[in-house]
Every structure is written in C-alpha cells, then in structure tokens.
C-alpha positions as CSV (number, residue, x, y, z in Angstrom):
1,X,68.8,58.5,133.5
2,X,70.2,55.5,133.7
3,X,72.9,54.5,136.2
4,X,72.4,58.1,137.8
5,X,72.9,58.4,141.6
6,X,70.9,60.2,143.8
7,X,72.8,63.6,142.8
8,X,72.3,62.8,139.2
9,X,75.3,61.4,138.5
10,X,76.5,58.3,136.4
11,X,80.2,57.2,136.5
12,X,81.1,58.4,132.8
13,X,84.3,59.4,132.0
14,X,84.9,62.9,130.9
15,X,87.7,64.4,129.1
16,X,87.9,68.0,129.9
17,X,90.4,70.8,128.2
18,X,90.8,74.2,129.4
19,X,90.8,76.5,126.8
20,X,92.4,80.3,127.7
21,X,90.2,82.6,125.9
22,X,91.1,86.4,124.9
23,X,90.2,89.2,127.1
24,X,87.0,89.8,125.8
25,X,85.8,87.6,123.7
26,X,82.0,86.4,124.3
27,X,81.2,82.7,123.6
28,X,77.6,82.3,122.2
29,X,75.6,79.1,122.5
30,X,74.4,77.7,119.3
31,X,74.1,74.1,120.2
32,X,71.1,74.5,121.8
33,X,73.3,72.2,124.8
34,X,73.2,75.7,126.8
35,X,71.4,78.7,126.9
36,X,74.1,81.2,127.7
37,X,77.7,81.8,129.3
38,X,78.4,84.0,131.7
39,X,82.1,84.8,133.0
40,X,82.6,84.6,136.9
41,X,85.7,85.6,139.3
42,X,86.6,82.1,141.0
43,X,85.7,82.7,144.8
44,X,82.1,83.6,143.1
45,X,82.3,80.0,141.2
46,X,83.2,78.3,144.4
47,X,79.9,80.3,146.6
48,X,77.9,78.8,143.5
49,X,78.9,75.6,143.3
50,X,78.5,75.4,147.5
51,X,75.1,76.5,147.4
52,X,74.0,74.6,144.8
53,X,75.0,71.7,146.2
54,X,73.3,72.6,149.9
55,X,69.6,73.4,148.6
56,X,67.2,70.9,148.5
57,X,65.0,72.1,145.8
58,X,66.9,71.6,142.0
59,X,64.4,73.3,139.8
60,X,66.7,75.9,139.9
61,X,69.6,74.6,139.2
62,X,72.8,76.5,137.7
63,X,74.0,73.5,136.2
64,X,73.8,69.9,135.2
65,X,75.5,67.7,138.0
66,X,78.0,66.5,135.7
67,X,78.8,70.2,134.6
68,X,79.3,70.8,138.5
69,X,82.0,68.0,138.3
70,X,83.9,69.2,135.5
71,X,83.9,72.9,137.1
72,X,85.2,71.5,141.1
73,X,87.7,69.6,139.1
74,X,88.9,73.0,137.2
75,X,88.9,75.0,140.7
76,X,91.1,72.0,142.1
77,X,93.5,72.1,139.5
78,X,93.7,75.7,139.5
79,X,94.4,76.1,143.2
80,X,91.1,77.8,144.1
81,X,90.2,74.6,146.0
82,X,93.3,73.4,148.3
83,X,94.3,71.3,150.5
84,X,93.3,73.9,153.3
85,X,89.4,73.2,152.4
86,X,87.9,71.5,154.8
87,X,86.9,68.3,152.8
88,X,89.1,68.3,150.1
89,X,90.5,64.6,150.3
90,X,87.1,63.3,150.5
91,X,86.3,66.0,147.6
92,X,89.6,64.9,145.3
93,X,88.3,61.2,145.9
94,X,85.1,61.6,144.6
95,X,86.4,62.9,141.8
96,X,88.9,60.3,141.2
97,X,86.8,57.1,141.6
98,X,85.2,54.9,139.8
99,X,82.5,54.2,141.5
C-alpha cells in the first residue's frame, strides 16, 4: 500500500489494549478482518514471530506485518522479550520510532 516499506510496513500509529480473557473462552471472528484465533504459550509466539520474519517467501504468512508489531510489542511489555535478547535495543527502537 502506500507508504509501506520493504517489510510491509507504514509508520501508522496504533493504539493497542490488552484485554485478559477468561479461562476458556473462544473468540470467534465475524469481521471477516480474520479467519480464526488460536491461543499459543509465549515461547511458541516468540519461535513464530522469528521464523516468520527469517523466510523469504510470504505467501504464507501467519500475520499481517503490522499484526507482527502489535504482538513483539505485547511480548516486550510482558517480559517474554528482555533486555537479555540479543537485539533488543535495536528491536525496542524500531518499535518506538517514527520513521
């Protein structure tokens, strides 16, 4: 689209809640924005989000880029991403730019 980088990205600003659901419950889509939720342990989120980034091919892609923002910004505020990540200033600046 327009303004996107070469990872699909356009400097937007999002504004992301995180909303604690009950043991569970199953979200269903009916936005036709998704096509279905699936609930995964954190270190499984983080493998996920590193391969997707790594492969070369994105027809099969997990995500939308922007989607894989919004969930490295979650793992970073949650601690499942720390300062012990090799990366991690150059990750929390990405995130925090503007440009």
């Amino acid at each position: 689209g327009f303004n996107d980088d070469e990872w699909g990205l356009k400097p937007d600003q999002l504004f992301c809640f995180d909303l604690e659901l009950p043991i569970g419950y199953i979200p269903v889509p009916v936005d036709g924005e998704v096509q279905s939720f699936r609930k995964v342990p954190l270190p499984e989120l983080v493998e996920m989000l590193a391969v997707e980034v790594t492969q070369e091919d994105d027809s099969d892609n997990l995500w939308k880029p922007n989607t894989g923002v919004v969930l490295i910004d979650f793992l970073v505020r949650h601690g499942a991403i720390d300062a012990n990540e090799a990366g991690y200033l150059e990750l929390l600046h990405g995130l925090r730019s503007r440009t």
